[in-house]
C-alpha positions as CSV (number, residue, x, y, z in Angstrom):
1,X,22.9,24.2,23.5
2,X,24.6,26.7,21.5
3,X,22.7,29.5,19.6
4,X,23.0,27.7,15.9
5,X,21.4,24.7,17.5
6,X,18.9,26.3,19.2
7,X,17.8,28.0,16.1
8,X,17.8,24.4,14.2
9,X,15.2,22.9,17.1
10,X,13.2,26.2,16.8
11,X,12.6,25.8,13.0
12,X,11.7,22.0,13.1
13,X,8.4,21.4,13.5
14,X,7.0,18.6,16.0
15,X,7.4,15.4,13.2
16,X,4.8,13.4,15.1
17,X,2.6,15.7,14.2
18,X,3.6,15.3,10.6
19,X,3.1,11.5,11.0
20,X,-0.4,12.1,12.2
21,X,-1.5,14.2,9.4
22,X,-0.2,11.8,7.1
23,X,-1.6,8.6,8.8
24,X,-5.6,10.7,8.4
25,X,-4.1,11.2,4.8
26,X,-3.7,7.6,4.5
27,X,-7.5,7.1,6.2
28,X,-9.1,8.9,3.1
29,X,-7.2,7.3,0.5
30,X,-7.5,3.9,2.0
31,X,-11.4,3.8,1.6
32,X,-10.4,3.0,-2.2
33,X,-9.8,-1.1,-0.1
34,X,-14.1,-1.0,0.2
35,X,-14.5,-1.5,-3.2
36,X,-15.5,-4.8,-2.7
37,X,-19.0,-3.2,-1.4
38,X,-20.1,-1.5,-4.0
39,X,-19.7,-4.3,-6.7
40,X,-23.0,-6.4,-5.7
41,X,-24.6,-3.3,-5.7
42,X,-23.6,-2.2,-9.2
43,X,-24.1,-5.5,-10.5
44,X,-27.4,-5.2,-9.9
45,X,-28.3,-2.1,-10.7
46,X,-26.9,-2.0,-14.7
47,X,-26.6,-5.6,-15.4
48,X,-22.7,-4.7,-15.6
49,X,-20.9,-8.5,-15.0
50,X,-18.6,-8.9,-12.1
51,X,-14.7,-8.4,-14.1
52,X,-16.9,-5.6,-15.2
53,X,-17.0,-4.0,-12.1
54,X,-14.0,-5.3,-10.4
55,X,-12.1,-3.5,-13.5
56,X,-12.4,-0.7,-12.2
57,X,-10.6,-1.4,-8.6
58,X,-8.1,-2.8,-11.4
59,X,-7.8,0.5,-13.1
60,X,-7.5,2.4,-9.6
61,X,-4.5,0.6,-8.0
62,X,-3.4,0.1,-11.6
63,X,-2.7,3.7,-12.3
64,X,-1.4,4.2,-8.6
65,X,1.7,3.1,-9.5
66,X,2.5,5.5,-11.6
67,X,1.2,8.0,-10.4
68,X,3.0,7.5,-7.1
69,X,6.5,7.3,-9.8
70,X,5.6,10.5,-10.7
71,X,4.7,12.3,-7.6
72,X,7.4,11.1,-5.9
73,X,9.6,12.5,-8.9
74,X,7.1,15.7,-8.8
75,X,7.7,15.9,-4.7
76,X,11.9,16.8,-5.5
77,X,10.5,20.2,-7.1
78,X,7.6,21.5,-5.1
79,X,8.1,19.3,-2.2
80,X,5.2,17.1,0.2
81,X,2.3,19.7,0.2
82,X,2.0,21.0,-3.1
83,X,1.8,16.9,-4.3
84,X,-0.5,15.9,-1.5
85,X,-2.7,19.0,-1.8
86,X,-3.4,18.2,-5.6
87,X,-3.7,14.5,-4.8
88,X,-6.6,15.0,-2.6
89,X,-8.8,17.4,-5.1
90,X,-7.6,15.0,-8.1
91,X,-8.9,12.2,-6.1
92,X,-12.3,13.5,-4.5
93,X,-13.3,14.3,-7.9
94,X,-12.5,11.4,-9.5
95,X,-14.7,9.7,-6.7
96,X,-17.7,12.2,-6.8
97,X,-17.8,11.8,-10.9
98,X,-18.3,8.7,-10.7
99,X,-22.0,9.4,-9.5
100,X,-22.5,10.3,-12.6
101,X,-21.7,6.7,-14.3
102,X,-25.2,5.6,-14.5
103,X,-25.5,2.5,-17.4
104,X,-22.3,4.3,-18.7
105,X,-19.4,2.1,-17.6
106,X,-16.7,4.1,-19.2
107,X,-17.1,7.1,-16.9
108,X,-16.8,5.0,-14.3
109,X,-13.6,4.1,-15.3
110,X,-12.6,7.3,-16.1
111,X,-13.6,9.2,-13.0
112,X,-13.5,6.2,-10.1
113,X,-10.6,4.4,-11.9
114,X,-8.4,6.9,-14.3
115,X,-8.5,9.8,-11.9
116,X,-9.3,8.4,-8.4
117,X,-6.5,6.5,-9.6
118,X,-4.1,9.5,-10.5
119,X,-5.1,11.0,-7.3
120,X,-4.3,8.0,-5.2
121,X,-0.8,7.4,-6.5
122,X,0.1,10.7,-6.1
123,X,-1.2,10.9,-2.6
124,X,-0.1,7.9,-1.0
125,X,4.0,8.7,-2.2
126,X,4.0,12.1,0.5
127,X,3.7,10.5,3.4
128,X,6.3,7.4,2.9
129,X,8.6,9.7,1.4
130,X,8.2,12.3,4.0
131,X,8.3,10.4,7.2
132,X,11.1,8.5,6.0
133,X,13.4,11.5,6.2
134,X,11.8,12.8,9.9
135,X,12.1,9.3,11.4
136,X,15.5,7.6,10.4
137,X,15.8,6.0,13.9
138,X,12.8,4.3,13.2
139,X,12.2,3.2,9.4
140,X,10.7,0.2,9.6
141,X,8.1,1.3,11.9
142,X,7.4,5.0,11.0
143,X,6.7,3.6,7.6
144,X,4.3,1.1,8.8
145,X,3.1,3.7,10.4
146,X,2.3,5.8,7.5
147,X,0.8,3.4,5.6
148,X,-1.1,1.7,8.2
149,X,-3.9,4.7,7.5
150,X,-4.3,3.4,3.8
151,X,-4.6,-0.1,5.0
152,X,-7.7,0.7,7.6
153,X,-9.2,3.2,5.6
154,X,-12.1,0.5,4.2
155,X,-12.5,-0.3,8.2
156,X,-14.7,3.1,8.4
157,X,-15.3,3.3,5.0
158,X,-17.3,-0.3,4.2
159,X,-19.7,0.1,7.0
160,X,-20.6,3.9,6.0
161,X,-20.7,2.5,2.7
162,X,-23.1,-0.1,2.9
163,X,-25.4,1.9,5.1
164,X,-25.5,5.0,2.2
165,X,-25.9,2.2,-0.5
166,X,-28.8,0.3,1.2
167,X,-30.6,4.1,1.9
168,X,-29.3,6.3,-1.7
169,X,-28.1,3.9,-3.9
170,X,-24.5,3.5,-4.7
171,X,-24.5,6.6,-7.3
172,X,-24.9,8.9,-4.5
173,X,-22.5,7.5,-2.5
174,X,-19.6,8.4,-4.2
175,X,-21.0,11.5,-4.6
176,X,-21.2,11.9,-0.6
177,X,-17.9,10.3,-0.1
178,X,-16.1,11.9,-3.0
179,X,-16.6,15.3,-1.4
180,X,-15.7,13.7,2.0
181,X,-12.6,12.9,0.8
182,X,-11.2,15.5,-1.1
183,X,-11.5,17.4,2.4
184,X,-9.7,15.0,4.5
185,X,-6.8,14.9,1.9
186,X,-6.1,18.4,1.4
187,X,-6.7,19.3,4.9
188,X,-4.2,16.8,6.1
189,X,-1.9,17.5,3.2
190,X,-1.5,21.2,4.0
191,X,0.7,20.3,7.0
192,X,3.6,18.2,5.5
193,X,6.7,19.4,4.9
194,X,10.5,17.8,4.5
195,X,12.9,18.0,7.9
196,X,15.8,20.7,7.1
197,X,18.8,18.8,5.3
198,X,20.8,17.0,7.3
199,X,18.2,16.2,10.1
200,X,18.8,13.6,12.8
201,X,16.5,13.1,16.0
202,X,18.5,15.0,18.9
203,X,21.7,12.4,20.0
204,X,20.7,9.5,17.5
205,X,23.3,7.3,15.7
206,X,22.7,4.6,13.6
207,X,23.6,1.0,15.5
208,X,26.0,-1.6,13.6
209,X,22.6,-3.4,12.7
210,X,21.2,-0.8,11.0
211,X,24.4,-0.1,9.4
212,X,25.1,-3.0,8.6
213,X,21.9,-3.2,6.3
214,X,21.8,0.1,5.1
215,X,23.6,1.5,2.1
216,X,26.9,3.9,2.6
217,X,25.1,6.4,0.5
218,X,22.2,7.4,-1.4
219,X,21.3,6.1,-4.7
220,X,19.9,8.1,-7.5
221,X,17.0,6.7,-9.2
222,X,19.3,6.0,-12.8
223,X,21.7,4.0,-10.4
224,X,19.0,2.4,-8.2
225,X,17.9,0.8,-11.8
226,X,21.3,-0.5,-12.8
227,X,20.9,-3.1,-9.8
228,X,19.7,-6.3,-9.5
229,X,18.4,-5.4,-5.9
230,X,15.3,-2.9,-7.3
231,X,14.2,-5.9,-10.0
232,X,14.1,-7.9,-7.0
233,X,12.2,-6.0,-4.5
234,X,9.5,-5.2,-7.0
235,X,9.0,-9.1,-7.6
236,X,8.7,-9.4,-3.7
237,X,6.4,-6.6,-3.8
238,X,4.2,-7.9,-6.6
239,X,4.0,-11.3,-5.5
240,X,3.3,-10.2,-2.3
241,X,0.5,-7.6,-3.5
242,X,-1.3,-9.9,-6.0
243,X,-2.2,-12.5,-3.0
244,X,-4.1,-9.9,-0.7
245,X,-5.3,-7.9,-3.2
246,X,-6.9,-10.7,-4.7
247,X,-8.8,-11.5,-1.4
248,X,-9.3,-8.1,-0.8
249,X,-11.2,-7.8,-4.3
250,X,-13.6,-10.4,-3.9
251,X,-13.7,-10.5,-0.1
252,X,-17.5,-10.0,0.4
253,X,-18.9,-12.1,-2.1
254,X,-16.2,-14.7,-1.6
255,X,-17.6,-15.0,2.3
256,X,-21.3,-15.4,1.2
257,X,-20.6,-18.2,-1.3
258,X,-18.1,-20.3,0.6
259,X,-19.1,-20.0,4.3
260,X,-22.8,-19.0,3.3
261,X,-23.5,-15.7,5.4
262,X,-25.2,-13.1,4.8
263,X,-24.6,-9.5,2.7
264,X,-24.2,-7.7,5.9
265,X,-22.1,-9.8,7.7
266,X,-19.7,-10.1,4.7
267,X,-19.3,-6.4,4.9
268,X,-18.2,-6.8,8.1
269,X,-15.5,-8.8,7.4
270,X,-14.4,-6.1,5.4
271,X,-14.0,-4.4,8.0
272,X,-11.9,-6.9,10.0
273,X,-9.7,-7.6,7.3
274,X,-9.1,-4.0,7.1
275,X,-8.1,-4.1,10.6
276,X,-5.3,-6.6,9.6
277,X,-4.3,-4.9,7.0
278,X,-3.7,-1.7,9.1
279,X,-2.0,-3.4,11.8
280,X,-0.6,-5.8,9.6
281,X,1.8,-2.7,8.3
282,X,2.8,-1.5,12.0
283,X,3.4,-5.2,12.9
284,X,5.8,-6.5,10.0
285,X,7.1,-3.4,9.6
286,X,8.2,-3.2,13.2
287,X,9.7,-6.7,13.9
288,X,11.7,-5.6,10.5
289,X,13.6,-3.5,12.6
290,X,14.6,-6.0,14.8
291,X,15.8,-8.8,12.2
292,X,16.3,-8.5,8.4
293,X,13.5,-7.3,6.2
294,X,14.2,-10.6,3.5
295,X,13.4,-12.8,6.7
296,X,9.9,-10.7,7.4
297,X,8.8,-11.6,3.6
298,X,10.6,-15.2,3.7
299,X,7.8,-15.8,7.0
300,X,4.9,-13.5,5.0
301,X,5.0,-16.3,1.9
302,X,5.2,-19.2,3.8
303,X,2.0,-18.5,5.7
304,X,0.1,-17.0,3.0
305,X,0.6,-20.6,0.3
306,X,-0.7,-22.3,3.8
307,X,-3.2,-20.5,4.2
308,X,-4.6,-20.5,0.1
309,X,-4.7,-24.1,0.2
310,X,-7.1,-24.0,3.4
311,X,-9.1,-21.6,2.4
312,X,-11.4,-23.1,0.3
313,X,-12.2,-26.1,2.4
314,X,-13.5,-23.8,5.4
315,X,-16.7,-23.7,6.1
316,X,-17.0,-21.6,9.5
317,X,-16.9,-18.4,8.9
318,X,-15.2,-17.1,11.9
319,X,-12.3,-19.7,10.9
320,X,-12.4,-17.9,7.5
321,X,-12.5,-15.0,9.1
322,X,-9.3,-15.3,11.0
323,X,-7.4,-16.7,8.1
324,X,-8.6,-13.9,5.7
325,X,-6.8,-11.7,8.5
326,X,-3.8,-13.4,8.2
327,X,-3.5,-12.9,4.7
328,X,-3.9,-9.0,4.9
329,X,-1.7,-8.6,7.9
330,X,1.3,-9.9,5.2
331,X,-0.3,-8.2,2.8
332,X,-0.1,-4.7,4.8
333,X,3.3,-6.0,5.9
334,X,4.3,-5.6,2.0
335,X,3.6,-2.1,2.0
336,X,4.8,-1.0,5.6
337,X,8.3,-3.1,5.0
338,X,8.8,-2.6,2.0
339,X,9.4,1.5,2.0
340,X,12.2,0.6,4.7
341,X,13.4,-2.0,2.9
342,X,14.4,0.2,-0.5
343,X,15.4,3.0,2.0
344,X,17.9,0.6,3.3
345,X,19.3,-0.9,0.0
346,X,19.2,3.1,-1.6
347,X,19.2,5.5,0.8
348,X,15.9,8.3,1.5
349,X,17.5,11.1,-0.5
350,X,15.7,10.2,-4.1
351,X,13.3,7.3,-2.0
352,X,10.0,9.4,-3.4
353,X,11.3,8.6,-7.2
354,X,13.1,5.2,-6.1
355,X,10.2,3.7,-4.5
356,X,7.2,5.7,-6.5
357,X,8.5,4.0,-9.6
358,X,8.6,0.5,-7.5
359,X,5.1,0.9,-7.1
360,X,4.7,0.2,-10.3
361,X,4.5,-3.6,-8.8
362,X,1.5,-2.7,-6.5
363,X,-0.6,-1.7,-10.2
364,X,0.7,-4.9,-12.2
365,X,-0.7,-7.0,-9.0
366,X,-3.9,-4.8,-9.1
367,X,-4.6,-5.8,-12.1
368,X,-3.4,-9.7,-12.2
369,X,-4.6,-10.4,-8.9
370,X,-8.4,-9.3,-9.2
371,X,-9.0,-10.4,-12.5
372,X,-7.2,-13.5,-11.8
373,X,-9.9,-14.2,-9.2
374,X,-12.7,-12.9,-11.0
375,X,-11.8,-14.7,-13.9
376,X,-11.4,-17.9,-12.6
377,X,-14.4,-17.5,-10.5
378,X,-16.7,-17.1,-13.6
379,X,-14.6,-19.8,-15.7
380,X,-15.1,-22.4,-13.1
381,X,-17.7,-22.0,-10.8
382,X,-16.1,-21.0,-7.5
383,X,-13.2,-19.6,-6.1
384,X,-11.4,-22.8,-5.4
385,X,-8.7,-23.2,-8.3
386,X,-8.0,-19.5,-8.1
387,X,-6.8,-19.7,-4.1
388,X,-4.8,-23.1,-5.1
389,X,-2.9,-20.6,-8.2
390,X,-2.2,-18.2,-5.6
391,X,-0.7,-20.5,-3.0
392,X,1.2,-22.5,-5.3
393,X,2.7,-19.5,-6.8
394,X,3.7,-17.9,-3.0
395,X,5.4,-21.4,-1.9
396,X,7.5,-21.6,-4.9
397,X,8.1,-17.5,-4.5
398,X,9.0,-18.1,-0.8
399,X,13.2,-18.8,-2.1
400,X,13.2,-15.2,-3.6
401,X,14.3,-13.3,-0.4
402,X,16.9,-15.7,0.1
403,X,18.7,-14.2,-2.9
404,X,18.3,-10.4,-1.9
405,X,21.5,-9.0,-0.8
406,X,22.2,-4.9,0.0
407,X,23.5,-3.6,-3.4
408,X,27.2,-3.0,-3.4
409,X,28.8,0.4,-3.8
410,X,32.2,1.5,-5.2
411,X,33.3,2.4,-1.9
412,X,32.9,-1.2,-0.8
413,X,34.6,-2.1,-3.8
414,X,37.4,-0.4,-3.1
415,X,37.6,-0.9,1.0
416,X,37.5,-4.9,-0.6
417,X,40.2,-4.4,-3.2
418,X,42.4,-2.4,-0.5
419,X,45.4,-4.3,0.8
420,X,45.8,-4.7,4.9
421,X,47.8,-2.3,6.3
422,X,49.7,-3.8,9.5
């Protein structure tokens, strides 16, 4: 190894440690998934009606979309830390204020939904974006990876939860985990950083596979919007959001009334289902690496409508247990695909602004999804119409990916247009 090279290796720092701070990063902001908790609890304590509640999970993932547009726009300027650092105190305030929401709803949309919101968005851009660049070997993994933390974060989160609800109320609570979590965020954010430009792991080339899928240069976010392929992925993305997010919303509640079990044991299928989603993001995202990304969503659909349509007619719980799972293992295959996927089709340079602004999907599905559910729920009795809407809507939705293409550059254009040389 020759002095410049040494040099290089001596100023990179070890990017699996990077990848760990960002999956704890993940943990904290994840917890947002144990809403589903609290809403019983808040029900009953201010009279406040269900799409009252479950608003402000709305309002949360709502405003994570844009805020994830703009910290990944943010991130170009004052890079990872700065962004994730802010996230975190933005966030475990927003958390800890909204202990102070007794019989006010408003605050607790402002503090639990505006700005744990803002917080959110802005936090959960760093570590996609980051890792992306560190691990170009690996995309469809590492970015499972990195979102895998978000996705388990309710797994720790809904039993600690519970127990602080049942012994302090839930006022208190977000008070306690607030605090919690603005220390978990910053702490981890402090050690993120970019890889120097031009960094590839040591004797790594790209295969014809990955080539083969991956665009011959990076996009900018003005030309990643002239495509067809962006409108595309974030209709995959939505779709794809609105199903699990809708189970995810009503999880607990939806348990006790269709399989009849108890408070407790509902929470603990929050749990499990956070367990799915988690691995449901390293899975996916994984066996995306190994055949096309269009053909991981194409399968995600196709099981999800199946699985709508059974839902309401099952009566064990550990059956609806296990299909609940299924759902959030696509559901947390969305998010750890689909950061590969729009590296793939745009390149990572601008994949903080590309992507942040795609996420714009995840808040119109945190919104439709949820109230969809709760809506329907109230309207009709049960949960049963709602879970048919859903699956309908995925089966039909299942012949999008067929259509999704790479987006084609001028320099394919002209390699086309070029005559044969013999």
């Amino acid at each position: 190894m020759n002095e410049r090279a040494e040099t290089f290796a001596a100023n990179v720092p070890n990017h699996w440690r990077i990848a760990a701070a960002g999956v704890v990063m993940q943990l904290a902001l994840g917890a947002v998934y144990a809403w589903s908790v609290s809403r019983e609890p808040l029900v009953k304590s201010f009279g406040w009606s269900i799409s009252q509640v479950t608003l402000t999970f709305s309002i949360s993932i709502f405003v994570l979309g844009f805020a994830a547009f703009l910290g990944g726009l943010w991130m170009r300027r004052a890079g990872p830390r700065v962004v994730g650092m802010t996230a975190g105190v933005v966030y475990g305030i927003g958390v800890a204020a909204a202990s102070l929401s007794a019989n006010k709803l408003w605050v607790l949309y402002l503090s639990y939904g505006l700005l744990g919101g803002i917080g959110l968005g802005l936090g959960y851009i760093v570590p996609v974006a980051t890792l992306v660049k560190w691990f170009p070997d690996k995309r469809g993994l590492i970015t499972g990876l990195a979102v895998a933390g978000f996705g388990a974060g309710a797994l720790v989160t809904a039993p600690v939860a519970t127990r602080l609800i049942q012994s302090f109320g839930p006022l208190t609570t977000f008070a306690v985990l607030g605090i919690t979590y603005l220390v978990l965020v910053v702490g981890a954010a402090s050690m993120m950083s970019n890889p120097p430009e031009g960094y590839r792991p040591p004797g790594w080339e790209p295969s014809a596979a990955q080539q083969a899928q991956r665009a011959k240069r990076d996009f900018s976010l003005s030309e990643a919007l002239r495509t067809w392929q962006w409108y595309a992925l974030w209709a995959v993305l939505f779709l794809n959001v609105s199903a699990g997010i809708a189970i995810l919303s009503q999880a607990a509640p939806m348990a006790q009334e269709i399989t009849g079990v108890s408070a407790l044991a509902a929470a603990g299928l929050v749990g499990i289902i956070s367990i799915a989603n988690g691995a449901g993001r390293i899975l996916w995202s994984w066996l995306s690496d190994a055949i096309e990304r269009r053909q991981v969503f194409l399968i995600m659909y196709l099981l999800q409508a199946v699985i709508f349509f059974l839902l309401p007619q099952t009566r064990s719980f550990s059956v609806f247990t296990l299909l609940c799972a299924v759902v959030l293992l696509c559901y947390g295959g969305g998010f750890g695909t689909m950061p590969a996927f729009a590296t793939d089709y745009f390149g990572p340079k601008e994949v903080g602004s590309i992507y942040g602004l795609m996420l714009t999907a995840w808040s119109f599905a945190g919104v439709f999804g949820p109230l969809l559910i709760a809506r329907v729920r109230e309207a009709t009795g049960s949960y049963t119409n709602a879970l048919y809407i859903l699956g309908a809507t995925l089966l039909v939705a299942s012949l999008l990916p067929f259509a999704l293409r790479p987006p084609r550059t001028e320099v394919d254009e002209s390699l086309k247009a070029a005559p044969a040389r013999g």
